[in-house]
C-alpha positions as CSV (number, residue, x, y, z in Angstrom):
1,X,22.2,15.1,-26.5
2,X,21.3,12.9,-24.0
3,X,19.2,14.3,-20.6
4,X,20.0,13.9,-17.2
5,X,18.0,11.4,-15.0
6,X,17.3,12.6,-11.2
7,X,16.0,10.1,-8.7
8,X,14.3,11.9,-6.0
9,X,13.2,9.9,-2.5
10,X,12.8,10.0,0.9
11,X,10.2,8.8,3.6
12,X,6.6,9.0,3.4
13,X,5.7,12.6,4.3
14,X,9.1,14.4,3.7
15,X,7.1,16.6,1.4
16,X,9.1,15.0,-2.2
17,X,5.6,15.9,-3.8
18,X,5.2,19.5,-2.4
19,X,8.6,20.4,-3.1
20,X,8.7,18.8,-7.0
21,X,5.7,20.5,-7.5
22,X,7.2,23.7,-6.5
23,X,10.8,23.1,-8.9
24,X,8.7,22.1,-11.8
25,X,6.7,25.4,-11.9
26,X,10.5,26.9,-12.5
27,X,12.6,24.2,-14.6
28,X,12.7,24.5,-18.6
29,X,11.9,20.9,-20.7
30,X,11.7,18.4,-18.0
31,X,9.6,15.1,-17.0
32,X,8.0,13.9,-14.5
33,X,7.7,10.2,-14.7
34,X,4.6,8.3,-15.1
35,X,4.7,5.0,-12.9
36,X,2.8,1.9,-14.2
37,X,0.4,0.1,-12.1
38,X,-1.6,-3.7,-12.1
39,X,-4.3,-1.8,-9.8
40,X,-7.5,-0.5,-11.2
41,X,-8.0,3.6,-12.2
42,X,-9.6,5.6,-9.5
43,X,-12.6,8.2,-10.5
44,X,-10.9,11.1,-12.3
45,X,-7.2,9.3,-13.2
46,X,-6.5,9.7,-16.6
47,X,-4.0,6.7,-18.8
48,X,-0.6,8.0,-19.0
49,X,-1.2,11.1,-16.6
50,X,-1.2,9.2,-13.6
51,X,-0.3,6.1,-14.1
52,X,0.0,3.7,-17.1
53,X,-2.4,0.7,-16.1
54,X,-1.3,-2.4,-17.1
55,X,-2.9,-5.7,-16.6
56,X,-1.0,-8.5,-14.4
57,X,0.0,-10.3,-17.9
58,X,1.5,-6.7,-19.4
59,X,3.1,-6.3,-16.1
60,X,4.7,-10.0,-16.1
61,X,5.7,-9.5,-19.8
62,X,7.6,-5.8,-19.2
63,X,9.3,-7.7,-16.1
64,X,10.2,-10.8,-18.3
65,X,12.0,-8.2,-21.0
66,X,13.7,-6.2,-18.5
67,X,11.3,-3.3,-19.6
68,X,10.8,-1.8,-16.4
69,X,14.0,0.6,-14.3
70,X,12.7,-0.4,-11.5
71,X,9.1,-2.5,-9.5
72,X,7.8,-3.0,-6.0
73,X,4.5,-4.8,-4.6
74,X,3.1,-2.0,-2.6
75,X,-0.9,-3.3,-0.7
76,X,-1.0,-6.4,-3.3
77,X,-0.7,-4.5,-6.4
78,X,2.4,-3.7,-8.4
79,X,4.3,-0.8,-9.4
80,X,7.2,0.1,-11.6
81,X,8.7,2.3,-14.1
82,X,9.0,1.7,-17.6
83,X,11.8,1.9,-19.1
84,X,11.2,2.8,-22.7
85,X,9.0,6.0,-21.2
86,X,12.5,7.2,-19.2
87,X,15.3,6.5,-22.2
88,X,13.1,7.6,-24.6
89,X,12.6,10.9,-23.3
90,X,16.8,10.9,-22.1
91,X,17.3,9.9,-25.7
92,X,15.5,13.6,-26.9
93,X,17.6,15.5,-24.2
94,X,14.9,16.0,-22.3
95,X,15.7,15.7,-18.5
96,X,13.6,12.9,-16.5
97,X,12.9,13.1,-13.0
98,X,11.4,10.0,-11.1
99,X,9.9,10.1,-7.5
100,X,9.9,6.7,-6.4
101,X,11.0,5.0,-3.1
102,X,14.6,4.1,-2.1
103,X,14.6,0.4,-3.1
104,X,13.3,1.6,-6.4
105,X,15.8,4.2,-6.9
106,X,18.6,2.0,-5.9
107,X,17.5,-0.4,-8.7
108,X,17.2,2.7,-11.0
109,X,21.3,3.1,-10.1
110,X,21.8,-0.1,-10.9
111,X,20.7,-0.3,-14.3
112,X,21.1,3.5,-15.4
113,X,24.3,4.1,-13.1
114,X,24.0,8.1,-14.5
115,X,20.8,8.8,-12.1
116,X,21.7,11.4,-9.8
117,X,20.1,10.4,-6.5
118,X,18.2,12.9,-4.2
119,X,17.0,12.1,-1.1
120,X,14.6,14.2,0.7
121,X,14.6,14.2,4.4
122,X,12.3,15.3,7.3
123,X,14.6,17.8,9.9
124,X,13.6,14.8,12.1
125,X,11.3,11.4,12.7
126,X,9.1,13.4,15.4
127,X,8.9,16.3,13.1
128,X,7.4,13.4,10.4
129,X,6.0,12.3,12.2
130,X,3.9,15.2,13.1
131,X,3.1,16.0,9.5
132,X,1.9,12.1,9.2
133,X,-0.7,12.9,11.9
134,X,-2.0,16.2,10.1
135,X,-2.6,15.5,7.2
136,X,-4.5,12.8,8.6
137,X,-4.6,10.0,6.0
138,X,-3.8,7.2,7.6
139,X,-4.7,5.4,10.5
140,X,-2.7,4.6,13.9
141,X,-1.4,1.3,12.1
142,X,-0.5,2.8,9.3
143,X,1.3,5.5,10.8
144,X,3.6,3.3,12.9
145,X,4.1,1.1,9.7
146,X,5.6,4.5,8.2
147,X,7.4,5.7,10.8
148,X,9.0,2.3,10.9
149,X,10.2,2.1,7.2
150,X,10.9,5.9,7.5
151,X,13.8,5.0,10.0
152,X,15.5,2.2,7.8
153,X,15.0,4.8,4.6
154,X,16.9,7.5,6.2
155,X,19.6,5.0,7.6
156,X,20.1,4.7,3.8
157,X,20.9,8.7,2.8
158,X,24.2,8.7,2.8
159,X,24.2,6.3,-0.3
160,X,22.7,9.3,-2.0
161,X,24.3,12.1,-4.2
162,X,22.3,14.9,-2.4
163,X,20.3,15.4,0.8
164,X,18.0,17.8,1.2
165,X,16.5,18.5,4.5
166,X,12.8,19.6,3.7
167,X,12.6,21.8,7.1
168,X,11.7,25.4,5.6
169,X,9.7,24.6,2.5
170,X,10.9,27.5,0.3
171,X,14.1,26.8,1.2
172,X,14.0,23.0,0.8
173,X,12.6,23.8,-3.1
174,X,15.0,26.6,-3.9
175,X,18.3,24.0,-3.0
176,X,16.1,21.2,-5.2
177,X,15.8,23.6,-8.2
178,X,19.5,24.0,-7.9
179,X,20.5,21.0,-7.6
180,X,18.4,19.7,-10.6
181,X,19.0,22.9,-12.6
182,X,22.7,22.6,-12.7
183,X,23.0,26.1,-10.0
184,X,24.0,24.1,-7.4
């Protein structure tokens, strides 16, 4: 038996994180993917819970054996998904769920044309652009920079399987969990 592989992204902010966290609480066997990264751990972040943290060269080799779905530079250091993690756990029937960016998950289509891909959308770019502000992380700079890449992302949502409009949050996570759990 072979498990199903659901790509979920969307915009900086949309709440992907909030909602997964809610749909994992409620869905059987299921994993949430472990990115790798070249950058250093933080205090408290924990090998393989986290991220996997790979060195440039380990990085340079996965990318020269096509070992990784899917890799961006994101603020000079790289990240990526490795690909013996994901089929491995597919391979046990164990369903795999990645939250990564659009350019990632269209790379994930391309080389595991199964993924299902979700996209998660703000009920508008003022309404993100609100949450941006509040949960004040970022500075002025940074939140134009988001709100800019935020635009071309959701010019890109009709290239997904799904699209679910994060505007009430319980409701937003109950049409996740059905999607993902086959209820849909």
């Amino acid at each position: 038996m072979t498990g199903n592989l659901y790509v979920v992204s969307g915009p900086s902010g949309a709440g992907k994180g909030t909602l997964l966290g809610l749909v994992l609480q409620r869905l059987g066997p299921v994993w949430l993917s472990v990115s790798a990264t070249t950058r250093s751990p933080r205090k408290g972040e924990v090998e393989g819970v986290e991220y996997f943290f790979l060195s440039n060269e380990e990085f340079d080799a996965l990318i020269a054996v096509d070992g990784l779905l899917e890799w961006a530079t994101v603020h000079g250091e790289r990240y990526g998904t490795i690909r013996k993690e994901v089929e491995h756990r597919l391979g046990q029937g164990i369903d795999v769920i990645l939250e990564i960016d659009p350019q990632g998950a269209f790379q994930v289509r391309s080389k595991l044309p199964q993924a299902v891909l979700i996209f998660i959308a703000p009920p508008s770019l003022d309404a993100l652009e609100q949450r941006l502000r509040i949960r004040a992380t970022e500075d002025e700079a940074s939140i134009r920079r988001r709100m800019a890449t935020a635009d071309v992302e959701m010019g890109l949502r009709d290239r997904y399987q799904a699209v679910i409009v994060n505007d009430v949050l319980e409701d937003a996570a109950e049409e996740l969990y059905r999607y993902i759990s086959g209820r849909a």
